[in-house]
C-alpha positions in Angstrom: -18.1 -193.3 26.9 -16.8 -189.7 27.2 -20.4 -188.4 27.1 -22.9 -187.9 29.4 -26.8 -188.0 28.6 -27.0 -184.6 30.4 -23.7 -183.2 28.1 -25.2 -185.1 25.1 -28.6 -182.8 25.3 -26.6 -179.6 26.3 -24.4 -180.0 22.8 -27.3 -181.6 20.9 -29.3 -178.5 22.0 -26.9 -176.3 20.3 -28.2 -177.5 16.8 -31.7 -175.8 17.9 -31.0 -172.8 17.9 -31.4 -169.8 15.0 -31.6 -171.0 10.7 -29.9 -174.4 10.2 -30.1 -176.2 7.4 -32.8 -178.8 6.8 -31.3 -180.5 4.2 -27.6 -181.4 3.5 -28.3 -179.7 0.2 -28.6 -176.4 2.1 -24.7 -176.8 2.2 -24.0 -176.1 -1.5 -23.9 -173.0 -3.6 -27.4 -172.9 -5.7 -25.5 -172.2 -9.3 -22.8 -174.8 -9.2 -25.4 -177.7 -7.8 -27.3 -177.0 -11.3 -23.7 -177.2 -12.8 -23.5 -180.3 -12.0 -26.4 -181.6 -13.6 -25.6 -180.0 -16.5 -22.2 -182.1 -16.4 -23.5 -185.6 -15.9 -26.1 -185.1 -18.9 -23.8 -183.6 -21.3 -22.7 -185.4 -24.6 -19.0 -186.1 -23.2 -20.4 -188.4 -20.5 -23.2 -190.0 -22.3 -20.4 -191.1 -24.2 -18.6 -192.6 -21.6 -21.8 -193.9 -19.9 -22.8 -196.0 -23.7 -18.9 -197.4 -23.7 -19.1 -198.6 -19.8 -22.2 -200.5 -21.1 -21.7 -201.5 -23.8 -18.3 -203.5 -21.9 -20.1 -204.9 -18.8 -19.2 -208.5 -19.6 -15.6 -207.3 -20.3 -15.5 -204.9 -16.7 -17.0 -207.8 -14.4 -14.4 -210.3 -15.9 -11.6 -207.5 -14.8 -13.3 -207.7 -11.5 -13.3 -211.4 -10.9 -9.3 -211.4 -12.3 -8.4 -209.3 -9.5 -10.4 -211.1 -6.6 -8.8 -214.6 -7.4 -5.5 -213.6 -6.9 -5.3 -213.1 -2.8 -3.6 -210.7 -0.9 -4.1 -212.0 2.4 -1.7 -209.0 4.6 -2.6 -211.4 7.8 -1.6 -214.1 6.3 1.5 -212.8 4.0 -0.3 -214.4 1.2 -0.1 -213.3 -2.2 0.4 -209.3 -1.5 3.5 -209.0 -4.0 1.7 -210.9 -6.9 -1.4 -208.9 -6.1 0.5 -205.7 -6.0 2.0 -206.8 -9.7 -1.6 -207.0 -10.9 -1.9 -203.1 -9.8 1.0 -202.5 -11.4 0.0 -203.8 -14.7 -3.1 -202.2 -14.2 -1.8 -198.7 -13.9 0.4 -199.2 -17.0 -2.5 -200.3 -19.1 -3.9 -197.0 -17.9 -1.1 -195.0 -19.0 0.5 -194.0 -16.2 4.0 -192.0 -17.1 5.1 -193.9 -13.7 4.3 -196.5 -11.6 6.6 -197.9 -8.4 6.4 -200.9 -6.5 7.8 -199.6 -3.4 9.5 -202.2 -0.6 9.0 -200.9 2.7 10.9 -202.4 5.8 8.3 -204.8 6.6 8.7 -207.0 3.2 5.9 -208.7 2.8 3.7 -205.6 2.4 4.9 -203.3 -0.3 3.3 -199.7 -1.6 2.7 -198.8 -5.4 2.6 -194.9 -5.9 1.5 -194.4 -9.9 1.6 -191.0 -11.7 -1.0 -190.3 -14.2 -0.8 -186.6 -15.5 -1.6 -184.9 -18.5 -1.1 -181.2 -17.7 -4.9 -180.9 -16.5 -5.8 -177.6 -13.8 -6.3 -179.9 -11.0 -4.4 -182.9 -9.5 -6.1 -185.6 -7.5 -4.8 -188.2 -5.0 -6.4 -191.6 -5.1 -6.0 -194.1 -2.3 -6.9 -197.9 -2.8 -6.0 -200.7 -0.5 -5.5 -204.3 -2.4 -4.8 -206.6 0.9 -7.5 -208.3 2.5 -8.7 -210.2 5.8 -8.4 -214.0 6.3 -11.2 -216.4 6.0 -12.7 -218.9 7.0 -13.6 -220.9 4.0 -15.7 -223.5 5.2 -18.1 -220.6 6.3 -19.0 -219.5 3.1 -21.6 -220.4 0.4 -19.5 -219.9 -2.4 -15.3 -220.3 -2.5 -13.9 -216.7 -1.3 -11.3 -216.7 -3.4 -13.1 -217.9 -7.1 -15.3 -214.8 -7.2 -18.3 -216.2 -8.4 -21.2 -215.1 -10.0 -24.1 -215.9 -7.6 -27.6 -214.8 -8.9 -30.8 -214.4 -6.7 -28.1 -212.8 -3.7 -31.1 -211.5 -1.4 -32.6 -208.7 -3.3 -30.1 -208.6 -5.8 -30.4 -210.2 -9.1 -26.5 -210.8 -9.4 -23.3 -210.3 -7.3 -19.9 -211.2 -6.9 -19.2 -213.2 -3.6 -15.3 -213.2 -2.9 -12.6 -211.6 -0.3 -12.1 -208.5 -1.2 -15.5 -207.9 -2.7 -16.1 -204.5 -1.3 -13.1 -203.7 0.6 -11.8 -202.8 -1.7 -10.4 -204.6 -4.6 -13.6 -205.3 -6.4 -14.4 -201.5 -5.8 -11.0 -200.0 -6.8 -11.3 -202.6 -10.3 -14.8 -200.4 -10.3 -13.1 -197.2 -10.3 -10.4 -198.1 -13.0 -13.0 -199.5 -15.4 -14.3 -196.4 -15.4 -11.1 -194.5 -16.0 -10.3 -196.8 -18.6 -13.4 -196.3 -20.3 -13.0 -192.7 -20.5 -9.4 -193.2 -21.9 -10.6 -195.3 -24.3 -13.7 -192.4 -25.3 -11.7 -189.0 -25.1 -8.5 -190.1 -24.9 -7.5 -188.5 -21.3 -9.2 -188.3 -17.9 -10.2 -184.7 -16.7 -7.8 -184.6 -13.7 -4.7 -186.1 -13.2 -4.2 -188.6 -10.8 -1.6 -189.9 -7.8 -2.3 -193.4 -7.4 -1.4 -194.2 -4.0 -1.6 -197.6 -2.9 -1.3 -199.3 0.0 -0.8 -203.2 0.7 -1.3 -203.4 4.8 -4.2 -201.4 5.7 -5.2 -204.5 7.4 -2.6 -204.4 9.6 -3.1 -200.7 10.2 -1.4 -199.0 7.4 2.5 -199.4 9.5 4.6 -198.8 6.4 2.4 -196.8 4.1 4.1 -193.7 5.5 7.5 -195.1 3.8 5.4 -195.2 0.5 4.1 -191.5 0.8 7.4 -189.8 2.3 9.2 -189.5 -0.8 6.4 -188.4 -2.9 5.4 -185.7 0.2 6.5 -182.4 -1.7 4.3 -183.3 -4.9 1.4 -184.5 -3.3 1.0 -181.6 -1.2 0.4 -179.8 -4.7 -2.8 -181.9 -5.4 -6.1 -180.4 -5.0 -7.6 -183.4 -2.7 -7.4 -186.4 -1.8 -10.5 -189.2 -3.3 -12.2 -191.9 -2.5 -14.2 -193.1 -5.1 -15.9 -196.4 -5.2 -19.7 -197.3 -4.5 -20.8 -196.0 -1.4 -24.6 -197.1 -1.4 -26.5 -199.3 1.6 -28.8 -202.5 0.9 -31.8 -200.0 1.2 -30.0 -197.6 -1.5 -29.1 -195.1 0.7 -26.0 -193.4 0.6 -23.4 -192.7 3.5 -20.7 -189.9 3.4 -18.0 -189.6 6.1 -16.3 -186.3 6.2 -13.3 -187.9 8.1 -12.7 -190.9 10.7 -11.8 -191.5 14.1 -8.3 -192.8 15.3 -7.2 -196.6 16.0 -5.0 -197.6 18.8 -4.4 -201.0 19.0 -2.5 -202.9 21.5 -2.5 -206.2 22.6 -1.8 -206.7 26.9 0.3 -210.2 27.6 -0.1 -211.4 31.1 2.8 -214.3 31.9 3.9 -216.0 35.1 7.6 -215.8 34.3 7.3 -211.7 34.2 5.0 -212.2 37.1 7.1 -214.2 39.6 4.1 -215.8 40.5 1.7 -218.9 39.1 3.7 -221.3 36.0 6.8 -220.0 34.9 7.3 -221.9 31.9 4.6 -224.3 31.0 0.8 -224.9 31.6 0.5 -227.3 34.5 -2.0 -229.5 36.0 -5.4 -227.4 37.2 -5.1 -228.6 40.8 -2.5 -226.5 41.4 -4.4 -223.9 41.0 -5.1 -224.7 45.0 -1.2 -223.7 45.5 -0.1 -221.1 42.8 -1.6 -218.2 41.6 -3.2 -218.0 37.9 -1.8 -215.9 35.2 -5.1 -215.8 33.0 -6.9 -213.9 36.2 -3.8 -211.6 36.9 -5.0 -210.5 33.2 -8.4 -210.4 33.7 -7.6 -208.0 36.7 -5.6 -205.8 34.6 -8.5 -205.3 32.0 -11.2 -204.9 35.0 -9.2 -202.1 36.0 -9.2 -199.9 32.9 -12.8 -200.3 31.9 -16.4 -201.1 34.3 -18.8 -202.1 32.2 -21.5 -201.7 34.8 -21.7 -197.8 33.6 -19.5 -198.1 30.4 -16.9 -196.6 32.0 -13.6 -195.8 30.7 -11.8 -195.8 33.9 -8.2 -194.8 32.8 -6.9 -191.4 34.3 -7.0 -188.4 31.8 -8.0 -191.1 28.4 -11.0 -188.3 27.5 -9.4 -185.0 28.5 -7.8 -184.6 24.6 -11.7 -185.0 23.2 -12.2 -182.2 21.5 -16.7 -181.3 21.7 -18.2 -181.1 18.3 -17.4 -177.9 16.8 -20.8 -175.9 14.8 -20.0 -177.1 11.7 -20.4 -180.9 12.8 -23.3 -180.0 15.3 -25.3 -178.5 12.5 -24.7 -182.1 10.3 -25.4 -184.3 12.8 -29.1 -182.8 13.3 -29.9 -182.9 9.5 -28.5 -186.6 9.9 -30.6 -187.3 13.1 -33.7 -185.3 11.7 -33.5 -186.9 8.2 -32.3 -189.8 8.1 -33.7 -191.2 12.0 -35.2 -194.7 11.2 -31.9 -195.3 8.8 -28.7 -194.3 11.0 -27.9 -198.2 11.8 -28.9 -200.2 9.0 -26.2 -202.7 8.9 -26.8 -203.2 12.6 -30.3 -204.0 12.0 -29.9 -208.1 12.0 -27.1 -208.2 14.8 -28.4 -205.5 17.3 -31.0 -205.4 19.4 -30.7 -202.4 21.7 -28.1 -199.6 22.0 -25.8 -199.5 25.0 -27.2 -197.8 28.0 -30.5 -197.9 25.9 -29.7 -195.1 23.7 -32.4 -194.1 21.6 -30.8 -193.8 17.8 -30.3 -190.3 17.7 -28.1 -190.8 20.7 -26.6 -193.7 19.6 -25.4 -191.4 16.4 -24.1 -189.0 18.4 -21.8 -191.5 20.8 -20.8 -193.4 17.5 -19.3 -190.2 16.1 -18.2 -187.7 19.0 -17.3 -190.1 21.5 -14.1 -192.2 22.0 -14.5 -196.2 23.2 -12.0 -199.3 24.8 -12.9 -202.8 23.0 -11.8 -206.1 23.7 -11.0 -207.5 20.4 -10.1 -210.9 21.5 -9.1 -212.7 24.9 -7.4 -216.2 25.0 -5.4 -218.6 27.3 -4.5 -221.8 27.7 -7.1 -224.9 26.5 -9.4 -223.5 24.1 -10.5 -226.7 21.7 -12.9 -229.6 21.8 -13.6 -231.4 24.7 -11.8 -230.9 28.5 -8.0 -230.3 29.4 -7.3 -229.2 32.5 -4.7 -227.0 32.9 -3.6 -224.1 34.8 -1.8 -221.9 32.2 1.3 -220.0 32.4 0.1 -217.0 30.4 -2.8 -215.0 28.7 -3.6 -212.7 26.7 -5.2 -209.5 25.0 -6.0 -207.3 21.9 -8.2 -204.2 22.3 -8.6 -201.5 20.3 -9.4 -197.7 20.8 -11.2 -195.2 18.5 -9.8 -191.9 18.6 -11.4 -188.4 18.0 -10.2 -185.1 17.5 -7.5 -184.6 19.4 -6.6 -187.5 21.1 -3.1 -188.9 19.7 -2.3 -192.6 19.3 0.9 -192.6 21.1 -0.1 -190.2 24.0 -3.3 -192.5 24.5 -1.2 -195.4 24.9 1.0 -194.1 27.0 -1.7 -193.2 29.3 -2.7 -197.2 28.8 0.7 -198.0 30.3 0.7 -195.4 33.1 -2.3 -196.6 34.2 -0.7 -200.7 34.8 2.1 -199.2 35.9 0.4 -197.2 38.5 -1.8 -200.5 39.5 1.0 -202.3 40.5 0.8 -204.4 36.9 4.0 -203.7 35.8 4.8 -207.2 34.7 2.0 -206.8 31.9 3.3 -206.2 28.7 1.9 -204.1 26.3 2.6 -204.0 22.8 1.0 -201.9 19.9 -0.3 -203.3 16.8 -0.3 -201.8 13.1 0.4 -198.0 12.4 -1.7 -196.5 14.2 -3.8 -194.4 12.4 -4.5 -190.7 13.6 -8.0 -189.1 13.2 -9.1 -187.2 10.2 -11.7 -184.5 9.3 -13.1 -182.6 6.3 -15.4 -179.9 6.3 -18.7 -180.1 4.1 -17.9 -176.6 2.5 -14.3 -178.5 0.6 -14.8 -178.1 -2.9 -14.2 -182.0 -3.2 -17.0 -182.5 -0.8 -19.4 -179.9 -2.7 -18.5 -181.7 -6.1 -19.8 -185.1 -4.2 -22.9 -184.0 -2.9 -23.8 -182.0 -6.2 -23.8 -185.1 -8.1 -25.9 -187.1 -5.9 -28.0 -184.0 -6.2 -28.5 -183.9 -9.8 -29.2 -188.0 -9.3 -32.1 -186.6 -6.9 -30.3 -188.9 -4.0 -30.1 -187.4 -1.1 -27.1 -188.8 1.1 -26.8 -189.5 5.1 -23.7 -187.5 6.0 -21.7 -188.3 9.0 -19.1 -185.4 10.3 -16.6 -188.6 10.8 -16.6 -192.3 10.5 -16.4 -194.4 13.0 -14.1 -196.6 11.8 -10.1 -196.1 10.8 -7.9 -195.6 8.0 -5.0 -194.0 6.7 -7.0 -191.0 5.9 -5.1 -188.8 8.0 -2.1 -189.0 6.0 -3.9 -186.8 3.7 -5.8 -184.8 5.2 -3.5 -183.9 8.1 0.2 -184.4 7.1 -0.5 -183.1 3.2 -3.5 -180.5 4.2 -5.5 -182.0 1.6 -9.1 -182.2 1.9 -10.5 -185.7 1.2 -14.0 -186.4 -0.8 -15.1 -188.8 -3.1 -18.1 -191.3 -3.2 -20.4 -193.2 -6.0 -23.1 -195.7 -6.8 -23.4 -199.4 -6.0 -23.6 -201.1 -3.4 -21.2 -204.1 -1.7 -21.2 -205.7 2.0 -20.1 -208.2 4.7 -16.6 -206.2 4.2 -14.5 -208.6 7.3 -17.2 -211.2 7.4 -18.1 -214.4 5.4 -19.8 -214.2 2.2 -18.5 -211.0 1.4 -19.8 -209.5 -2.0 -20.8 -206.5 -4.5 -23.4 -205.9 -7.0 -23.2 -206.5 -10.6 -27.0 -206.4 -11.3 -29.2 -203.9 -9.2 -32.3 -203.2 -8.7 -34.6 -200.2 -8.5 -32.8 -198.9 -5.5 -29.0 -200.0 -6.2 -26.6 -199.6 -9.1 -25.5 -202.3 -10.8 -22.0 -202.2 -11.9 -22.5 -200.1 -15.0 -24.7 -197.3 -13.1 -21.6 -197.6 -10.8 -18.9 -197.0 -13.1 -21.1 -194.3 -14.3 -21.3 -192.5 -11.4 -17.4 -192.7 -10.5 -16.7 -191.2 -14.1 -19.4 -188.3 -13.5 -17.6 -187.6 -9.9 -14.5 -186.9 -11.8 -15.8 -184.8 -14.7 -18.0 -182.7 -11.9 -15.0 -182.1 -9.8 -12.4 -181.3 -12.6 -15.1 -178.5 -13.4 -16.1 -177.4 -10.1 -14.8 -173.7 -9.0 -12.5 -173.6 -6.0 
C-alpha cells in the first residue's frame, strides 16, 4: 500500500548491484559456523539428546497437562490457574525467583522468573500462555483435551488442542529441554529471565507493568530469545529478524452521537424511507480512509513515517526472493489464489514486509442471525487493524486516523483503540544471537528462509527497543493452525519435520551454541 510497482523495482534493483551474498550463510563468520558443529556433536549434548529421548512419553504428558488447563485472555478464562501452572513450572526448574505479577487489568497477570547461576551471559526468554477462543463444534478433536491424533496429514502423530503452537505446547517444548539438561549437568549454560506474559492476545496492554520493575536488570542480558520450533509443513524453516507494529482500533457509528437516524433502539426498516441509517454513516466513514479499487490508503500523511528498506534488509530479501521463490507463502497456499494487484511472489514478499496496510477485522450491525428481521438499527460498528513498519508510531498513526473523521465532518464517530499496541521491532542478521541461530541450522545442513521483519505483531519491541537487546532464537518442529480450528503440533515427524525429541534437541543445542558463541 505505500509502494509503488515502479518504487518496488527501483529499491529491489538496489540488491543487484556489486558482491551480495547468495546464501544466508554468506552472513556468518567461517570459524565460528564450524564451532557450532562442533558444539551440537560434542559428548555434553549427546548426553542431553539420549535423556530427552529416552523421556518422550514423560515430555508429551507435560505437554498435554499444560493444554487442558485454558487460558482463554478473550474470554477471562482460566489465565490465573494457567499462570500457577508456569509458576510451578519455573520452581521445578529451579528458579531462585519466580513472581506472579497483578497488573491493573486483573484478569491478566505477568510471571517474571529468575534463573541464574553466575554463567558469562544472561538471556531473556519471552513466552505467552493465554490463548484465542474457539469454536468447539468446529473441531475434529475437543480443543481443550489435547489429544493424541495419529495419521494428522503427513504426520504420524500430533497434539490437536488451543494453544498447540501458539505457544503453550511450544514453551512446555522449550522447558523439557531445559529440564532435561538440569537433570544431565546439573545447570543450563546461560542464565535465564523468564518473562511471561498472560494477554498477548489482547495486544500485550499490561505486559509493560510486568517488565518496568525488572527494566535495570534486564537491560544487562545479552539478548532477548525465542526458542520454540520454527519449521513449516514442507520442513522449511522461517526466521524473522523483527516485526511490524499493530494498531488496533475499533470505529462506532451511533444515531444518538449522530443526531440523526435511531437514537436509542433499532426500529422498523420502513423507516428507513424517513430517517437516515447509522450502519451506512459507518460504512461512509470506512470508504473514506481506504479505496480498494487501487488499494489505496487514503488517509493524509499515514505512509510519510515509512522508513525504505535500509542495505542490510535489501541484501536479505533477494537471497529470500532468489532462494526460497516457490516457498515464500506456503501457508497461504490452500486459502489464496492470487496476490493483490496480481503481484508476482517476489513482489508479494516485498509488500508483506516493507509495506504498511488498513484491514477490516470485522464489521457488524443490527440483525445478524437466522432467518429475516427487519430493522433499521441505531448503531454499527468496526475493528481494523494496521501493521506498522519502521518508523511509523502507534499513537501518532491513530491520531492521524482521528484527524482524518474529524476533518470529514465524522466527528460523531468514535474511535477507540484496542490492546497495547505494539511498536515495531528489528534485529540485524550480524547480532551474535542471530549468528548462534543460523550456525546451528547450518551444522543441521538446513538452510532457513529469513525475513528482515515479520509481518505479524508482538511485544517484541519491548526488547529490542526499550532494553536494546537484540532478539534471536528459533528450533525444530513443526505446529500450525495457530488462531484457527484444529490447531496442533508434532510429536512424531517425518523425514522432513522433527518430532518432539529432535525438537527439544534442537532448543537445547541453540542454548549451548549461543552460551559459547564470541560477541
Amino acid at each position: 500500500m505505500g509502494f509503488t510497482r515502479k518504487q518496488f523495482l527501483d529499491l529491489a534493483s538496489k540488491g543487484a548491484l556489486g558482491a551480495y551474498a547468495s546464501s544466508i550463510f554468506d552472513f556468518l563468520p567461517r570459524a565460528p559456523a564450524l564451532q557450532a558443529a562442533d558444539i551440537i556433536s560434542s559428548p555434553e549434548l549427546r548426553k542431553v539428546g539420549e535423556y530427552i529421548a529416552s523421556h518422550r512419553e514423560e515430555h508429551v504428558a507435560n505437554v498435554q497437562r499444560d493444554l487442558r488447563q485454558p487460558s482463554v485472555s478473550s474470554w477471562k478464562k482460566g489465565v490465573w490457574e494457567m499462570a500457577q501452572v508456569m509458576v510451578d513450572s519455573f520452581k521445578t526448574l529451579g528458579c531462585q525467583e519466580v513472581r506472579l505479577i497483578p497488573t491493573s487489568m486483573p484478569d491478566w497477570p505477568g510471571i517474571l522468573a529468575r534463573y541464574d547461576v553466575g554463567a558469562p551471559k544472561t538471556v531473556v526468554v519471552y513466552f505467552m500462555y493465554d490463548t484465542q477462543p474457539f469454536d468447539e463444534t468446529r473441531w475434529s478433536s475437543p480443543p481443550l483435551e489435547a489429544r493424541r491424533v495419529k495419521g494428522f496429514g503427513s504426520f504420524p502423530e500430533v497434539i490437536v488442542a488451543r494453544g498447540a503452537i501458539n505457544s503453550k505446547g511450544a514453551n512446555r517444548f522449550v522447558l523439557n529441554a531445559m529440564e532435561s539438561i538440569l537433570a544431565v549437568h546439573g545447570k543450563l549454560p546461560v542464565n535465564v529471565i523468564f518473562t511471561c506474559d498472560g494477554a498477548e492476545e489482547q495486544g500485550s496492554p499490561n505486559f509493560h507493568e510486568v517488565l518496568d520493575p525488572w527494566r535495570d536488570e534486564l537491560k544487562r542480558a545479552r539478548c532477548m530469545l525465542n526458542l520454540g520450533p520454527s519449521q513449516q509443513a514442507d520442513g522449511a524453516v522461517a526466521i524473522s529478524l523483527g516485526n511490524k507494529g499493530i494498531l488496533s482500533i475499533e470505529l462506532e457509528a451511533h444515531g444518538a452521537r449522530w443526531g440523526r437516524g435511531p437514537q436509542k433502539m433499532p426500529i422498523h426498516s420502513s423507516r428507513k424511507a424517513v430517517l437516515d441509517s447509522p450502519v451506512w454513516r459507518l460504512l461512509d466513514a470506512v470508504r473514506s480512509m481506504y479505496n480498494p479499487a487501487a488499494n489505496e490508503i487514503l488517509i493524509a500523511g499515514f505512509k510519510d513515517d515509512m522508513r525504505p528498506p535500509d542495505e542490510e534488509e535489501l541484501e536479505l530479501m533477494r537471497v529470500l526472493t532468489g532462494r526460497f521463490k516457490d516457498r515464500l507463502f506456503g501457508s497461504e497456499r490452500e486459502n489464496v489464489k492470487v496476490f493483490m494487484n496480481d503481484w508476482t511472489p517476489e513482489e508479494a514478499a516485498f509488500h508483506l514486509t516493507f509495506d504498511t496496510t488498513l484491514n477490516i477485522d470485522g464489521i457488524w450491525a443490527g440483525y445478524t442471525g437466522p432467518g429475516m428481521a427487519t430493522i433499521l438499527p441505531e448503531k454499527a460498528a468496526v475493528k481494523m487493524d494496521a501493521r506498522l513498519v519502521p518508523n511509523q508510531q502507534v499513537k501518532k498513526q491513530g491520531d492521524l486516523v482521528r484527524s482524518h473523521l474529524d476533518s470529514l465532518g465524522f466527528t460523531d464517530i468514535e474511535m477507540r483503540q484496542l490492546g497495547g499496541g505494539d511498536e515495531w521491532s528489528q534485529t540485524s542478521v550480524r547480532a551474535p544471537a542471530v549468528q548462534a541461530t543460523l550456525a546451528m541450522y547450518k551444522a543441521h545442513g538446513i538452510e532457513p528462509m529469513v525475513w528482515p521483519r515479520s509481518a505479524g505483531s508482538s511485544p517484541q519491541w519491548e526488547y529490542t527497543r526499550r532494553l536494546r537487546l537484540p532478539a534471536g532464537g528459533g528450533g525444530l518442529g513443526h505446529g500450525s493452525r495457530a488462531h484457527s480450528d484444529d490447531e496442533y503440533i508434532v510429536i512424531e515427524g517425518n523425514d522432513k519435520v522433527a518430532g518432539i525429541v529432535r525438537a527439544e534437541q534442537s532448543v537445547a543445542e541453540l542454548l549451548f551454541t549461543y552460551a559459547n558463541w564470541p560477541d
